[in-house]
C-alpha positions as CSV (number, residue, x, y, z in Angstrom):
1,X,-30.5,-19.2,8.3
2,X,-27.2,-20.5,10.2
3,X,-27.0,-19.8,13.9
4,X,-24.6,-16.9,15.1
5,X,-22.5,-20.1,16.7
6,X,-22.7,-22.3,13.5
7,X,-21.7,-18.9,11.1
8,X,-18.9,-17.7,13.7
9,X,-17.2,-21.7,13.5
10,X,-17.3,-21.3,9.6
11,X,-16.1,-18.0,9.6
12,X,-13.0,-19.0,12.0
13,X,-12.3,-22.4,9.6
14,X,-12.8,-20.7,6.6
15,X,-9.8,-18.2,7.6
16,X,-7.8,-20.5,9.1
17,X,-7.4,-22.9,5.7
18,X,-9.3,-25.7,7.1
19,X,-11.0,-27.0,4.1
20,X,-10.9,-30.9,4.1
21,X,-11.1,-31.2,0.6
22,X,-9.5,-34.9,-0.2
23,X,-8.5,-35.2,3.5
24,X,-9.5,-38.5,3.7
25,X,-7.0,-40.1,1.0
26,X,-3.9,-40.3,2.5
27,X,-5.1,-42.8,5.2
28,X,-2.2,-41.9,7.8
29,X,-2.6,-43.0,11.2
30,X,-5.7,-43.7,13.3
31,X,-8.9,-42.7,11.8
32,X,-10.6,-40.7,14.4
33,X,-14.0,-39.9,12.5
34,X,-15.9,-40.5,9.2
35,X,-18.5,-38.0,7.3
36,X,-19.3,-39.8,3.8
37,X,-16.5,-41.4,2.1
38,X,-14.1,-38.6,4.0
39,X,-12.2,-40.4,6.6
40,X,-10.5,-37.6,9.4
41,X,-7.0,-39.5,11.2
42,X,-5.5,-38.0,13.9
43,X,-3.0,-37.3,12.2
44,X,-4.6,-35.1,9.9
45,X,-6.9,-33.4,12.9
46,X,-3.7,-32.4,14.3
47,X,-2.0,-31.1,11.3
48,X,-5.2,-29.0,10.5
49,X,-4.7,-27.7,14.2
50,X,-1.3,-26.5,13.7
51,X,-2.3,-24.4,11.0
52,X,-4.2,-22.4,13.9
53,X,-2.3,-19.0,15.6
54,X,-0.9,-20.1,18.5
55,X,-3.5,-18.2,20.8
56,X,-6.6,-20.4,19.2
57,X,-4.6,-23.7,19.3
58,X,-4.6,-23.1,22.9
59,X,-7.9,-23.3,23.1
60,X,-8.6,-26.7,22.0
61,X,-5.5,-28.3,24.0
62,X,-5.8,-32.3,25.8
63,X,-7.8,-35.0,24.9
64,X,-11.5,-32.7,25.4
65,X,-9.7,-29.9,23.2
66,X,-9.5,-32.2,20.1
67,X,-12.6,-33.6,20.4
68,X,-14.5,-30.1,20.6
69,X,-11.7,-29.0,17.2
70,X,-13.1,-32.1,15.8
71,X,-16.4,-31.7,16.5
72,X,-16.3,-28.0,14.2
73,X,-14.3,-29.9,11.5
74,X,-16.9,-32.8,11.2
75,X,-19.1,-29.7,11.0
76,X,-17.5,-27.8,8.4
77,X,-17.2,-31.1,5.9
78,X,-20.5,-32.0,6.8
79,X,-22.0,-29.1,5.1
80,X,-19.1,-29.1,2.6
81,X,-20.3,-32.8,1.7
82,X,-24.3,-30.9,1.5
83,X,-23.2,-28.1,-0.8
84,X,-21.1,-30.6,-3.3
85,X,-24.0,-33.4,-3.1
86,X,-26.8,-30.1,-4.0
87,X,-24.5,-29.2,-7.0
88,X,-22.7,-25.6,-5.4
89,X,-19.4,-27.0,-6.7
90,X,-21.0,-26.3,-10.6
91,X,-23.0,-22.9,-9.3
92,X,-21.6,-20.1,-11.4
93,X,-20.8,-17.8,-8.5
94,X,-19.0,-20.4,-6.6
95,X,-17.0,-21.4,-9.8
96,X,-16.3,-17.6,-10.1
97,X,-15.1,-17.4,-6.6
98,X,-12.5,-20.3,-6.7
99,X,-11.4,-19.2,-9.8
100,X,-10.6,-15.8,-8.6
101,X,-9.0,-17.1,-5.5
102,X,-6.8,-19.4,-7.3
103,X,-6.2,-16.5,-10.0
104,X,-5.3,-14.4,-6.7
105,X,-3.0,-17.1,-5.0
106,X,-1.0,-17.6,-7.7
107,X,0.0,-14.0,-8.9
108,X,0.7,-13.7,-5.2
109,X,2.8,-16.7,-5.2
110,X,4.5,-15.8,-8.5
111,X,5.6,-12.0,-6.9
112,X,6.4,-14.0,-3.8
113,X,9.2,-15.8,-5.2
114,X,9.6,-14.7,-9.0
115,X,10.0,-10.9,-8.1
116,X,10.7,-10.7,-3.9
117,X,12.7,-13.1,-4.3
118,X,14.9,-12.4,-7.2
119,X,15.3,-9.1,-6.1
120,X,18.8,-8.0,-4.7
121,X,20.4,-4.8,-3.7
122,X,23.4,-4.2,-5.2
123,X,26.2,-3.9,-3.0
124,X,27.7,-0.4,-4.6
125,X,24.6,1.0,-3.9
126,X,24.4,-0.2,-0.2
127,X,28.2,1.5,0.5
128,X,26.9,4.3,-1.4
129,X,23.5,4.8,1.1
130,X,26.3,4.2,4.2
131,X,28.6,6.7,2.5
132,X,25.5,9.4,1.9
133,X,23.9,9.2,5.3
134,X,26.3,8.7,7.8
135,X,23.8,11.1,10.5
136,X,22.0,7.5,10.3
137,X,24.8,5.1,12.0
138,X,26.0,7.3,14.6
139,X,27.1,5.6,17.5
140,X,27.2,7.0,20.7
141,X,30.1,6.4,22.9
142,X,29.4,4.3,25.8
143,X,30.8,3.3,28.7
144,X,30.6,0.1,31.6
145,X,32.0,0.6,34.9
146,X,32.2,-0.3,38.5
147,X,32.8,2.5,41.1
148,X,33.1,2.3,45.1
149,X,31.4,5.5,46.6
150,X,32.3,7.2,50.2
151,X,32.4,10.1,52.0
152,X,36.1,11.4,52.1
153,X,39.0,11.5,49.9
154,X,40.8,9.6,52.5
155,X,38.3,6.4,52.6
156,X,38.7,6.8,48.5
157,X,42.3,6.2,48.5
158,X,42.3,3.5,50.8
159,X,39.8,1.4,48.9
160,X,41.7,2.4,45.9
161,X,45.1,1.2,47.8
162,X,43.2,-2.3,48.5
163,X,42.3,-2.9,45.0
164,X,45.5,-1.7,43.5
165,X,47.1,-3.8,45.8
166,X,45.3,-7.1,44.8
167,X,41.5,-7.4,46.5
168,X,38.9,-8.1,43.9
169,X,37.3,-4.6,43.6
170,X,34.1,-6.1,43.6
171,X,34.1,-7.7,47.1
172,X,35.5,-4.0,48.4
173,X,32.4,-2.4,46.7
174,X,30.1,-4.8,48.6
175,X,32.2,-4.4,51.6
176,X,32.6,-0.2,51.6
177,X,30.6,1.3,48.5
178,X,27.7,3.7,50.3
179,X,25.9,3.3,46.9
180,X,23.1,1.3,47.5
181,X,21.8,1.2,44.3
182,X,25.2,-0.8,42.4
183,X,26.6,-2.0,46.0
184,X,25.6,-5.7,45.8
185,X,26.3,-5.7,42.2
186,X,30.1,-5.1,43.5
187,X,29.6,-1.8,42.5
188,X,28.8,-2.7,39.0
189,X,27.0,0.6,36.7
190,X,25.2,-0.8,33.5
191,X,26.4,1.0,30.2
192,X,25.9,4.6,29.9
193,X,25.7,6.6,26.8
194,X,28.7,9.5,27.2
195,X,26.6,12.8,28.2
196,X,24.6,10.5,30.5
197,X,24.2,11.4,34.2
198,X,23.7,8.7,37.5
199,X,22.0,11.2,39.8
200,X,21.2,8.5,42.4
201,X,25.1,8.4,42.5
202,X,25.7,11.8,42.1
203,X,27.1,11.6,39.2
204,X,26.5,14.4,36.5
205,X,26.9,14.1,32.7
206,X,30.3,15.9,32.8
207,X,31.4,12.8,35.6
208,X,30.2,10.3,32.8
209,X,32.1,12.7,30.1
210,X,35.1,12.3,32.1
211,X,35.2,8.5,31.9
212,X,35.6,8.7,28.4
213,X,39.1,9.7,28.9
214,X,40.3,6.7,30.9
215,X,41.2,3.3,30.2
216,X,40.0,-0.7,30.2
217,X,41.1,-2.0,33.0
218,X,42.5,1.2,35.0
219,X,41.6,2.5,39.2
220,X,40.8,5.7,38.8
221,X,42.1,8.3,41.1
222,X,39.7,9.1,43.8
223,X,37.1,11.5,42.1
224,X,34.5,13.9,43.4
225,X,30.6,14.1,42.5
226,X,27.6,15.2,44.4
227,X,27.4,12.2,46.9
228,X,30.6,12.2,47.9
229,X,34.0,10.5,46.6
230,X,34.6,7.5,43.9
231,X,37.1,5.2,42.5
232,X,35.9,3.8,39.2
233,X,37.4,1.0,36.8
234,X,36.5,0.6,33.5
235,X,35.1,-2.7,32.3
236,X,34.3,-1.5,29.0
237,X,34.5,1.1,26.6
238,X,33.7,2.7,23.2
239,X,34.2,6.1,22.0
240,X,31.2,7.6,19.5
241,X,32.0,7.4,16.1
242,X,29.7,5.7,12.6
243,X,28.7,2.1,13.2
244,X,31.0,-0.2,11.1
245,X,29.0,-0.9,7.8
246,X,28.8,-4.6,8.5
247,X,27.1,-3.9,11.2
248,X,24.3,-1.5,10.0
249,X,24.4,-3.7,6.3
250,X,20.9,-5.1,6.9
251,X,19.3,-2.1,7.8
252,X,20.4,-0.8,4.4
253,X,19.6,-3.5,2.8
254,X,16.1,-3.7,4.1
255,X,16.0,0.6,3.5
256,X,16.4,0.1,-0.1
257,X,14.8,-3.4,-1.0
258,X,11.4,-2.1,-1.4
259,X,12.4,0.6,-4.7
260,X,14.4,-2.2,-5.9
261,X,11.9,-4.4,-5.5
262,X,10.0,-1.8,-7.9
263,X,12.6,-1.0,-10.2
264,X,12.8,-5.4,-10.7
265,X,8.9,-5.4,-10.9
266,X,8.7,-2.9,-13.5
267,X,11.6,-4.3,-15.6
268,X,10.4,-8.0,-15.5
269,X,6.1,-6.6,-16.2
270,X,8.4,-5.2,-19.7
271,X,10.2,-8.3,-20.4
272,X,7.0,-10.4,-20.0
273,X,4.1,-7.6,-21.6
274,X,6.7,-8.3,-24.8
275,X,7.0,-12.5,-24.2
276,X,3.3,-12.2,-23.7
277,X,2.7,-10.0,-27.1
278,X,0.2,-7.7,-24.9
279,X,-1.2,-5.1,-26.8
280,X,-3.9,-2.2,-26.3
281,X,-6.3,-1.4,-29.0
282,X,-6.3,2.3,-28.0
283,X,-8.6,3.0,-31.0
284,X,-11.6,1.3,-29.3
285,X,-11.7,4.0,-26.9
286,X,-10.9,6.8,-28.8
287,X,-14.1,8.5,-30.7
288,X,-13.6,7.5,-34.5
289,X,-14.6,10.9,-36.8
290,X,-17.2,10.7,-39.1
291,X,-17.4,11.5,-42.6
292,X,-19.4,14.6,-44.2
293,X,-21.8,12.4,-46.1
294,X,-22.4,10.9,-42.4
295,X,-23.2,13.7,-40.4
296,X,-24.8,15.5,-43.6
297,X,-27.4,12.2,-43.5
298,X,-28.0,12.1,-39.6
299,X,-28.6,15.3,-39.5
300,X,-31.3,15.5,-42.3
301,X,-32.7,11.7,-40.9
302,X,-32.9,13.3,-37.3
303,X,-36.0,14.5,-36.0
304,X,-35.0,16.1,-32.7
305,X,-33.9,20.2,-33.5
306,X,-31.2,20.0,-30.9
307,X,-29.0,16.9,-32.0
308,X,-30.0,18.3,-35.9
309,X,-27.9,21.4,-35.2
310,X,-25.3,19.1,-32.9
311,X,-24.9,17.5,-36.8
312,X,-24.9,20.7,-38.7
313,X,-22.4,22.4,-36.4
314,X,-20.1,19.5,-36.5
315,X,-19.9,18.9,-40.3
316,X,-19.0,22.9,-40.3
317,X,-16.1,22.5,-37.8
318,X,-14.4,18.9,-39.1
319,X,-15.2,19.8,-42.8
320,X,-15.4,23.8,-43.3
321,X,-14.8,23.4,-47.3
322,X,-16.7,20.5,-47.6
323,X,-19.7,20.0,-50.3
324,X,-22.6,20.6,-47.6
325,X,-20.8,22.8,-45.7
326,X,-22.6,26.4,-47.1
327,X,-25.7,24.2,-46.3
328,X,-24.8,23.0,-42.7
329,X,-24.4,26.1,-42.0
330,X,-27.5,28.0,-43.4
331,X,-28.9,24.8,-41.7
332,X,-27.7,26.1,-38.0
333,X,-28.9,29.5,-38.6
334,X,-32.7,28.0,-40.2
335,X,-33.1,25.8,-36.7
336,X,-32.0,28.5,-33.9
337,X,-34.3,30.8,-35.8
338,X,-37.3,28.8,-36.9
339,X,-37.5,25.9,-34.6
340,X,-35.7,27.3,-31.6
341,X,-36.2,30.7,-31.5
342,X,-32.9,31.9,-30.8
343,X,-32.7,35.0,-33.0
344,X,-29.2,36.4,-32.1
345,X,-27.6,33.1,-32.3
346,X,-29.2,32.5,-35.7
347,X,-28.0,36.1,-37.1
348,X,-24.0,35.2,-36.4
349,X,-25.0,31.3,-37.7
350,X,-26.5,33.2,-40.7
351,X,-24.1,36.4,-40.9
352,X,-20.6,33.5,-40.9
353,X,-22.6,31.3,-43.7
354,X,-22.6,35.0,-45.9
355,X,-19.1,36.1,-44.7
356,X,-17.8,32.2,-45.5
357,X,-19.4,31.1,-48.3
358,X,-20.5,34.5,-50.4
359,X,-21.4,32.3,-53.7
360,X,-23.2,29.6,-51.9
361,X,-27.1,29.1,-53.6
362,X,-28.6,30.2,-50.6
363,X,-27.3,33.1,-50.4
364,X,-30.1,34.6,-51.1
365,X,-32.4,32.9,-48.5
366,X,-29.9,33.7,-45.8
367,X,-30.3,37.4,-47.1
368,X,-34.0,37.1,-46.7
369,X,-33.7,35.7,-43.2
370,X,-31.8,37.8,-42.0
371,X,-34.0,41.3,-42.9
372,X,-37.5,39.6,-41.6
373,X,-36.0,37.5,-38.9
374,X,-38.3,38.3,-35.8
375,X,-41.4,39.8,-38.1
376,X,-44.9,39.1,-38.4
377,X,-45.7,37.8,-41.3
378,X,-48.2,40.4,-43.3
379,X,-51.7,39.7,-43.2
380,X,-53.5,37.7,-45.8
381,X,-55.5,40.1,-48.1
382,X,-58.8,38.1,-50.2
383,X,-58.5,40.9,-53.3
384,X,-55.2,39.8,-54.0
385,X,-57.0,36.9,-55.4
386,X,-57.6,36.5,-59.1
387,X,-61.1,35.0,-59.4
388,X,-61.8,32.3,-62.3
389,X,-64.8,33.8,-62.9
C-alpha cells in the first residue's frame, strides 16, 4: 500500500495536470533528469511548475525548490512507466476512466466555446432591463470638498477673505483649520454620499445636504455646524440621478447572459438532436398489451392461484366480449372460492359472470356455485350403492 506521503504527492500531481505523458519528445533545453526513455528538460520542469496555483509554486521556489518538484515528478513517471510496462494502460477500468475523462473534457470544451461563447445578449433587450429596473442604477449624489473649521464667524470670514483674495486654500486650512482630522490634508473631506454626516467635524446630514446646492469651484459663506464655523469649496460634485447605461452595460450584460446562455443551449441541443437524427424508442418502455389467446394460455399453463386470477382478471378488463371472456370470468370466481377461500369476493366474481354473460355454458355451474358455496359436502352413504351381485 502507498505511504500517506507517496499518495498525498500523487494526489497533488494528479490535480494539478502533471502527467508527463510524451514529455520527453520535444528535447528543448537542458535535460535535467531521465526515467526510461522519458527525458525531463528544464524547460519542461518549469513549464509543469507554472501550471501550479500560485501558493504551491511558492513552495518549491530557487535552485532546492526544483530539485524537491523534480524529485515528485521523477516520482509520479516512475510509477507511470510501472503501470504502462504491467499492462494498466489495456486494464478495462483504466480504459474506461480515460475514456470518460476525455468524453468529459470535450463536451466541456465544446459548451466552453460552441455555446458560452456564441452566446450574446441582444442589445434591445439590455436597454429594455435598464429601462424596466431603473431602482437598480440609482446613483447617489456625492460630493468632494475642502472646508477650513474655527470657532467664530469672524475668523470664518477672514480665512474666507484670504482665499477669495488669492492664498491657496489649502495652505490656509493647514495654517487655521481646527479640524484635526482633514487639517494636513489642506482641509481636504473624501467624497460623501448626500444624506451623509462628518460628526468628527460637526457636520450633520442636513450640512452635507446643503452642499448639494453649491457650485465647483465656489467659497462658501461662512457656515455653522456643531464644532464651530466653516468655509467649504467644492472640488467635486454629482447630483443623484440613474447611472448612464454605458456605465452599468456590463452588469446587464452579465444579469442576463446566463438565460440566454439557456435559451442558445436549448435551441442549438434542437438543431443538432435533428443533424444527429436522435430518436427514442418510447415503445421499449412502455408495457406492450397482450392478446386474449395470450393471457387465456398463461393463465391455464400457470400453476400459482394468485398470478392464475392476475390472468383471468386481466383478459376480462382488456377483452370484456372476447371468446374466453364468460370463462375468465367463471375462472376468477372458481379460484377465490375453491383455491383461495375468499367466498364474498367469489360471489360478486360469480354474480358479474351471470349479470354479464346470461347465455354463457356455465351458467349453470356458476348457479351451482353460488347456492353451495361455503357448504359441507353431504356425507357418503354405502346403500346408495348398487351391488353387482
Amino acid at each position: 500500500m502507498l505511504g500517506k506521503t507517496l499518495a498525498a504527492t500523487l494526489s497533488a500531481l494528479l490535480v494539478a495536470g502533471l502527467l508527463l505523458s510524451g514529455c520527453g519528445g520535444s528535447g528543448r533545453g537542458q535535460v535535467v533528469a531521465r526515467v526510461g526513455g522519458t527525458s525531463i528538460t528544464h524547460a519542461e520542469l518549469r513549464a509543469k511548475l507554472a501550471e501550479l496555483p500560485p501558493f504551491t509554486q511558492q513552495q518549491f521556489s530557487g535552485p532546492d525548490g526544483l530539485i524537491e518538484f523534480l524529485d515528485r515528478v521523477i516520482e509520479e513517471e516512475v510509477l507511470y512507466q510501472a503501470a504502462k510496462r504491467a499492462g494498466y494502460d489495456r486494464d478495462p477500468m483504466v480504459v474506461r476512466t480515460v475514456e470518460a475523462v476525455q468524453r468529459r473534457s470535450m463536451i466541456q470544451a465544446y459548451y466552453k466555446t460552441e455555446i458560452e461563447g456564441a452566446t450574446t445578449v441582444p442589445e434591445e433587450k439590455v436597454v429594455a432591463y435598464y429601462d424596466e429596473h431603473p431602482e437598480l442604477f440609482k446613483r447617489p449624489g456625492r460630493v468632494k470638498f475642502r472646508h477650513i473649521l474655527v470657532d467664530t464667524r469672524t475668523e470664518a470670514r477672514q480665512a474666507r477673505n484670504r482665499v477669495i483674495e488669492g492664498q491657496d486654500f489649502a495652505s490656509v486650512a493647514r495654517k487655521l483649520s481646527k479640524d484635526p482630522g482633514s487639517r494636513d490634508a489642506g482641509g481636504l473631506v473624501g467624497a460623501l454620499n448626500k444624506g451623509d454626516s462628518l460628526p468628527s467635524a460637526g457636520m450633520s446630514g442636513a450640512f452635507i445636504a446643503s452642499l448639494f446646492d453649491g457650485t465647483v469651484g465656489q467659497v462658501s459663506e461662512p457656515l455653522r455646524s456643531d464644532k464651530g464655523w466653516h468655509i467649504v469649496r467644492i472640488e467635486e460634485l454629482s447630483q443623484e440621478g440613474v447611472k448612464p447605461l454605458d456605465e452599468v452595460r456590463a452588469r446587464i450584460v452579465d444579469s442576463l447572459m446566463p438565460a440566454e446562455t439557456r435559451e442558445y443551449y436549448l435551441q442549438m441541443l434542437e438543431q443538432l438532436k435533428s443533424q444527429l437524427n436522435a430518436t427514442v424508442n418510447e415503445a421499449a418502455f412502455r408495457k406492450q398489451p397482450r392478446s386474449e389467446e395470450e393471457l387465456f394460455t398463461l393463465a391455464q399453463d400457470t400453476e400459482d392461484p394468485y398470478r392464475r386470477l392476475g390472468y383471468y382478471s386481466e383478459l376480462v378488463i382488456q377483452f370484456p366480449d372476447g371468446e374466453h371472456a364468460a370463462e375468465a370470468q367463471f375462472m376468477v370466481g372458481f379460484i377465490q372460492a375453491e383455491e383461495l377461500g375468499d367466498f364474498d369476493a367469489a360471489r360478486k366474481a360469480l354474480q358479474r359472470m351471470l349479470d354479464k354473460y346470461p347465455d354463457a355454458e356455465l351458467r349453470e355451474s356458476a348457479e351451482w356455485m353460488l347456492k353451495n358455496m361455503g357448504k359441507e359436502a353431504p356425507p357418503f352413504d354405502d346403500s346408495d350403492l348398487i351391488s353387482s351381485e
